[in-house]
C-alpha positions as CSV (number, residue, x, y, z in Angstrom):
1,X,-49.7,-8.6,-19.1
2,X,-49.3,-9.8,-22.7
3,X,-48.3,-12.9,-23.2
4,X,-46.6,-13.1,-26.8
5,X,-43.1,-14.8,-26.3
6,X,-42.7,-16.5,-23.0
7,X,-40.1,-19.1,-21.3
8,X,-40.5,-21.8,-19.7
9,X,-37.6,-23.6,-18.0
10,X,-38.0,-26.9,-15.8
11,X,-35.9,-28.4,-13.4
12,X,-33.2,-31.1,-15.4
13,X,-34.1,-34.6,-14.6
14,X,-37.1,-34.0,-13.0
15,X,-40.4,-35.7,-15.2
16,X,-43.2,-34.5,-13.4
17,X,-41.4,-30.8,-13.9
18,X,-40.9,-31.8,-18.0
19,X,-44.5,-33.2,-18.0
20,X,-45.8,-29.5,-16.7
21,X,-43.7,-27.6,-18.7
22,X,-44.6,-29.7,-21.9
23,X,-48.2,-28.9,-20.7
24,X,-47.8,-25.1,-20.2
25,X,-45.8,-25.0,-23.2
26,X,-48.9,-26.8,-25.3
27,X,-51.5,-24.3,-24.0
28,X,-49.5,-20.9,-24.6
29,X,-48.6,-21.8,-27.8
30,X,-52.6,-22.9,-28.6
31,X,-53.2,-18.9,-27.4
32,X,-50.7,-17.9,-30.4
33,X,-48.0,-17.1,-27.6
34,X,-43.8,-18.4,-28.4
35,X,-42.1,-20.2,-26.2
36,X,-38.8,-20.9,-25.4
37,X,-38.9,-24.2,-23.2
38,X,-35.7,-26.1,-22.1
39,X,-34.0,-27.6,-18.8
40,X,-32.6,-26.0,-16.0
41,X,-29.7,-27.8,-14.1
42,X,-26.2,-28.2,-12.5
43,X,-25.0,-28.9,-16.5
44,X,-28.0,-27.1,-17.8
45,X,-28.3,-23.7,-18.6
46,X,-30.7,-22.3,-20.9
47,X,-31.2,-19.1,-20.6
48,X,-28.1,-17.6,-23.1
49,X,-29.9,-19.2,-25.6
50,X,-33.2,-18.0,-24.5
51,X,-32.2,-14.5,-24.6
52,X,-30.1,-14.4,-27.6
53,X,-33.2,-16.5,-30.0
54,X,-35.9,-14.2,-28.9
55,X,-37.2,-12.5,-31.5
56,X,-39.1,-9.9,-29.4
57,X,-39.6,-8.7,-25.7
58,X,-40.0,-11.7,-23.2
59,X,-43.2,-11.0,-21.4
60,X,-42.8,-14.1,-18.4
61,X,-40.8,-16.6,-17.8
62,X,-42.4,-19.4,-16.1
63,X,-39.7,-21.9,-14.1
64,X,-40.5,-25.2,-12.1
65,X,-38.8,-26.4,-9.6
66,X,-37.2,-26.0,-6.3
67,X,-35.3,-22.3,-5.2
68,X,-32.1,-23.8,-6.6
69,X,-33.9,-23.4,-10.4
70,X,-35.2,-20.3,-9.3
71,X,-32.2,-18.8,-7.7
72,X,-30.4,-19.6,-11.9
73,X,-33.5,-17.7,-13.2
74,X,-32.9,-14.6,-11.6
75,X,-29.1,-14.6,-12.1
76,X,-30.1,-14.3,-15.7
77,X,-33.2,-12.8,-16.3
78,X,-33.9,-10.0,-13.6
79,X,-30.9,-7.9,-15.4
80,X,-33.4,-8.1,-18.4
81,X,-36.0,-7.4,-16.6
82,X,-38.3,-10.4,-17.0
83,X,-40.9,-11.4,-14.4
84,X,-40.7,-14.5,-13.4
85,X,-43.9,-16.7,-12.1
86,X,-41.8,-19.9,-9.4
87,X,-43.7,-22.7,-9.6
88,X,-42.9,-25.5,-6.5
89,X,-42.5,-28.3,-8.8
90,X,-39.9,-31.1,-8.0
91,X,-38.4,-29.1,-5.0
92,X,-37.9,-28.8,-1.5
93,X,-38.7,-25.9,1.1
94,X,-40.0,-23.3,-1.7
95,X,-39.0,-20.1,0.0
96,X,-39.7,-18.4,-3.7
97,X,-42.2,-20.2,-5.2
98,X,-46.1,-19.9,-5.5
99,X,-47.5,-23.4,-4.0
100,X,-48.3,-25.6,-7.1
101,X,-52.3,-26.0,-5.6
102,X,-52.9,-22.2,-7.2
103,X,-50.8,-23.2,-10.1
104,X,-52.4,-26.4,-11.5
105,X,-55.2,-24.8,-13.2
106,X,-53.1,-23.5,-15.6
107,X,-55.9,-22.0,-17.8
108,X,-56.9,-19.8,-15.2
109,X,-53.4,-19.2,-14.5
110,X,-53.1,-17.5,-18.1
111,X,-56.4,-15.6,-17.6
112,X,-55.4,-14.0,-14.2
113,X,-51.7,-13.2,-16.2
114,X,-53.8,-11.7,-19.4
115,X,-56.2,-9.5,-16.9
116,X,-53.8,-8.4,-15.0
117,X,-54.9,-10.2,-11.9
118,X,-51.6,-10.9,-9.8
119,X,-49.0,-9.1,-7.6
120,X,-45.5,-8.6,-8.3
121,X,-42.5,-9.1,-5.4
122,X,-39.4,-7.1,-6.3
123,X,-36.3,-8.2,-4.3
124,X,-32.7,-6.6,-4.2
125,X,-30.1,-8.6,-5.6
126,X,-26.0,-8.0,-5.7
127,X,-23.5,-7.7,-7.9
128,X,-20.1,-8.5,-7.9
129,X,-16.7,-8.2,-10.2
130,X,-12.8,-9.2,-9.4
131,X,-10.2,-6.0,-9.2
132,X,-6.8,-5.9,-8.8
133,X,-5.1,-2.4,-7.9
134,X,-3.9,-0.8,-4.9
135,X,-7.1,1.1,-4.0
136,X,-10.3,1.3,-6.0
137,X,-10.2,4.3,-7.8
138,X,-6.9,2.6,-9.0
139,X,-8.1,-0.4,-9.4
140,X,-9.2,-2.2,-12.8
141,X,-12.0,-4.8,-13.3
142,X,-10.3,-7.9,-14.5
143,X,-13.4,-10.4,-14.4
144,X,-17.3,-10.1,-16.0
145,X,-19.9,-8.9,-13.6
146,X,-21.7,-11.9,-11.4
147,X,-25.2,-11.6,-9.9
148,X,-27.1,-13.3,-7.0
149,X,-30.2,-13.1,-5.6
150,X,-29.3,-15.0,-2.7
151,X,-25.2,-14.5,-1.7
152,X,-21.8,-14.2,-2.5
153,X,-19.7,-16.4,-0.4
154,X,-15.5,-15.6,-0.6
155,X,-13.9,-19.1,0.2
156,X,-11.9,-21.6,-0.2
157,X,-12.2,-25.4,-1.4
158,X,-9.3,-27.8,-2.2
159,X,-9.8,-31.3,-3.7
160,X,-7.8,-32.9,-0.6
161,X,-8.1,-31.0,2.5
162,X,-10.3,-28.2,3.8
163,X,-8.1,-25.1,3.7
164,X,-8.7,-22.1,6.3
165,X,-9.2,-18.7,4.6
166,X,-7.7,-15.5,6.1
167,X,-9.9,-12.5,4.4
168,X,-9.7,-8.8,4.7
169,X,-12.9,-7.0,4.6
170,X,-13.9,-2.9,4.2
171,X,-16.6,-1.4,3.6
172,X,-17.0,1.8,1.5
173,X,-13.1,2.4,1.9
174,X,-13.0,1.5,6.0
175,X,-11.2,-1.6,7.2
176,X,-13.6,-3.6,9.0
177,X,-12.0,-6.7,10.1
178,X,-10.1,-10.0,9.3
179,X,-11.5,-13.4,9.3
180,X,-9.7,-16.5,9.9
181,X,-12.2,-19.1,9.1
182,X,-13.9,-20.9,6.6
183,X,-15.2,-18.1,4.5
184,X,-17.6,-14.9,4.4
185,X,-20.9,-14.9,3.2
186,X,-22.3,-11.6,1.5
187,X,-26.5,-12.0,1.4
188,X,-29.5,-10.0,0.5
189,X,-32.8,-10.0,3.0
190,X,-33.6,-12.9,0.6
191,X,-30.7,-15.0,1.2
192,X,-30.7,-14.3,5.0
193,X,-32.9,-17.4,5.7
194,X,-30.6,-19.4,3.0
195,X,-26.9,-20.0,3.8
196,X,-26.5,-17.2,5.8
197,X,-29.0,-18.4,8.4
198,X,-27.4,-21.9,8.5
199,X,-23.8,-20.0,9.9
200,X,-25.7,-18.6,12.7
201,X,-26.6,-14.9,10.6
202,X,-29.5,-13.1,11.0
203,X,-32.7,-13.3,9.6
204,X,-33.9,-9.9,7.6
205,X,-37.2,-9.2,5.8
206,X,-37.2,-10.2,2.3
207,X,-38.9,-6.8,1.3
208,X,-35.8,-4.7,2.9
209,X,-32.8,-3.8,1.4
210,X,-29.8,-4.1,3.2
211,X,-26.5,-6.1,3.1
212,X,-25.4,-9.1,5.5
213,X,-22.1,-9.9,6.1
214,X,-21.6,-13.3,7.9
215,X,-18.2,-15.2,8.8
216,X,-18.8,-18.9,8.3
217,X,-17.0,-20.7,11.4
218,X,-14.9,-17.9,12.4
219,X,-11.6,-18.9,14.7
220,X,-12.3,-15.9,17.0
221,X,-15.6,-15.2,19.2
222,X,-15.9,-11.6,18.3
223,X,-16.5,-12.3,14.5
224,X,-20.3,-11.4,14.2
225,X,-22.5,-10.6,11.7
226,X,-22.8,-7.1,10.7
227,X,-25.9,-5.6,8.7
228,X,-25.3,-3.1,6.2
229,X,-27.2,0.0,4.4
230,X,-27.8,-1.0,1.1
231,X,-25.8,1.5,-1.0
232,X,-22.6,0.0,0.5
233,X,-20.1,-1.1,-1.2
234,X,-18.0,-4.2,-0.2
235,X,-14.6,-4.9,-0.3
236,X,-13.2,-8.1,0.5
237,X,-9.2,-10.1,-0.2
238,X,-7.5,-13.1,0.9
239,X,-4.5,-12.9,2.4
240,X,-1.4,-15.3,2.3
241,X,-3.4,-17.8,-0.1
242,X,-0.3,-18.9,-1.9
243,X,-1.8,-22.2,-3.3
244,X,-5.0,-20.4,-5.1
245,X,-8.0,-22.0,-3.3
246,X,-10.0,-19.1,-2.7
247,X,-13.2,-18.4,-4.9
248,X,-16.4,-16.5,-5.4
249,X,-19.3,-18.1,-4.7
250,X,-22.8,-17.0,-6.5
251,X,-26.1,-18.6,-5.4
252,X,-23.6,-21.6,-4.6
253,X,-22.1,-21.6,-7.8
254,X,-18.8,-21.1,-8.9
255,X,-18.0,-17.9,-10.4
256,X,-14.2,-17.4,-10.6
257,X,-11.2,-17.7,-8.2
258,X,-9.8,-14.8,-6.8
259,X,-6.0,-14.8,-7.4
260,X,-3.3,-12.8,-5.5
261,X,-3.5,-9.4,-5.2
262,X,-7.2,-9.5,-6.5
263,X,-9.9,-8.3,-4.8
264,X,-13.8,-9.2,-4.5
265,X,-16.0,-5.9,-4.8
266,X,-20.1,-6.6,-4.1
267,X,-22.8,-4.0,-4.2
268,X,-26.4,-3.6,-4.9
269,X,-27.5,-4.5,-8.6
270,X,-29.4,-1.6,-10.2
271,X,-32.3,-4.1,-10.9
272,X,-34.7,-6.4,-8.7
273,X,-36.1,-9.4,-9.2
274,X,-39.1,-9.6,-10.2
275,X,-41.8,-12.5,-8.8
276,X,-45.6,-12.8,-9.8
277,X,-47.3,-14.0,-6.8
278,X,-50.8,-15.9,-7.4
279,X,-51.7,-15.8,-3.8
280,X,-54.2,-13.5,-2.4
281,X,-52.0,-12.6,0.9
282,X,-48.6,-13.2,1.1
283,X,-46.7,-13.3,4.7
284,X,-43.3,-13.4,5.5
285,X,-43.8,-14.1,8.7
286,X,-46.0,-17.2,7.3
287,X,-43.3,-18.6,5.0
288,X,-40.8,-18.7,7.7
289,X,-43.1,-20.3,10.1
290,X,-44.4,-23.2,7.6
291,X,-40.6,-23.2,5.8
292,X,-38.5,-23.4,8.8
293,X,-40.9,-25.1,10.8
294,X,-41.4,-22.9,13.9
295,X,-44.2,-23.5,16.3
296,X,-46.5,-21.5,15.5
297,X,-47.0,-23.9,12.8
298,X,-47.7,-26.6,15.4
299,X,-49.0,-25.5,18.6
300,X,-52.1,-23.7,18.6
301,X,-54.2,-21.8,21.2
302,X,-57.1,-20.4,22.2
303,X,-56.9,-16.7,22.3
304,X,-53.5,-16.8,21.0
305,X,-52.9,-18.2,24.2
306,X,-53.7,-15.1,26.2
307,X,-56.3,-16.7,28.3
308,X,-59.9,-15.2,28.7
């Protein structure tokens, strides 16, 4: 990998995430590299400005900070096709970052990165726009196009009460079900162990690709999470919301309401996201254990506890 123009983004308010992006930033530029270094928040968002002042290709983008900074990073720079290296720095669990012990060495970090010594983890990400028509080839796109690498979540919020959402859903043209509830979630294998695991979904492999549809709170004990093939495409509108309090959801961010007669279509993105790893081995199964705290992080056995 060259390293010619890269960006670094740290997480807003955080110092020890400023101090090590000052520090990364002071050793690329001493190896004649550009960067492009600014914070990464809640009322920060770099990377407009990041993509519109390069002056030539991006070759990394290096972030700090917790999966919130990272989910932002992905939204924005995986449709341009820019790696990006997650460093744990100022976060919490860490589901897609490299652990900072095999980032501190940052000299050897830019030698590995020069030599080509590191992996890269691609994951599926979706995409979705607002439509309004009667059907879809009828239909007309009436709102930009919104990624995530994580979810889309269709519901509702109100400043004084918590409002319960009826939504329609179909899938590639097929009614599927209404949901009375408090909303639908729409996830990638990667944000199965995110929101979507929180409201009782199911866990998928982060190196699949499939869709998973999950009611959140559903008024009816039949609503269940269904898992999807990849290629569809996802259809989903509120019904009788007469006071406007329905909205799309992206990575937990607002994207746009959804107004009557409008509907939310999600797909696959044509593009992945793409992670350098550092570590030697990567294992799923690892992360969730250490991340979500299973046992097998805290009870060990002989034999795997199959006796002699």
């Amino acid at each position: 990998m060259e390293l010619k123009q890269v960006i670094i983004a740290y997480k807003a308010g955080h110092d020890r995430s400023k101090q090590w992006a000052d520090k990364c930033a002071q050793e690329l530029e001493n190896l004649q590299c550009k960067v492009l270094l600014g914070p990464s928040g809640v009322k920060d968002n770099p990377y407009p400005v990041f993509l519109a002042s390069a002056t030539n290709k991006i070759d990394l983008a290096v972030v700090l900070g917790g999966d919130g900074t990272i989910l932002a990073a992905a939204r924005h720079l995986a449709p341009e096709g820019i790696p990006i290296l997650a460093v744990n720095v100022g976060g919490h669990l860490g589901f897609l970052t490299e652990p900072f012990d095999l980032f501190k060495d940052t000299q050897k970090v830019w030698q590995r990165l020069s030599s080509d010594i590191y992996a890269v983890q691609k994951r599926m990400m979706l995409e979705a726009k607002i439509y309004e028509g009667t059907d879809f080839t009828n239909s007309q796109a009436v709102s930009e196009t919104f990624y995530c690498l994580n979810e889309m979540c269709i519901k509702p919020s109100s400043e004084d009460r918590m409002p319960t959402s009826i939504l329609e859903m179909e899938v590639d043209g097929q009614i599927v079900d209404q949901y009375s509830g408090d909303g639908l979630i729409v996830a990638t294998p990667t944000g199965s162990t995110g929101y979507t695991v929180s409201a009782n979904g199911p866990i998928l492999h982060s190196g699949m690709e499939a869709i998973a549809i999950t009611p959140i709170c559903p008024l009816s004990l039949s609503s269940r999470s269904l898992i999807l093939p990849p290629a569809s495409m996802v259809s989903v509108w509120p019904l009788g919301d007469y006071e406007i309090n329905t909205k799309l959801w992206t990575d937990g961010s607002l994207a746009t309401k959804v107004w009557p007669g409008q509907k939310v279509i999600v797909r696959m993105a044509n593009f992945q996201a793409k992670f350098i790893l550092l570590r030697e081995t990567y294992s799923f199964y690892q992360t969730l254990r250490d991340k979500l705290q299973w046992a097998g992080t805290r009870v060990h056995y002989d034999n795997n506890g199959q006796g002699k």
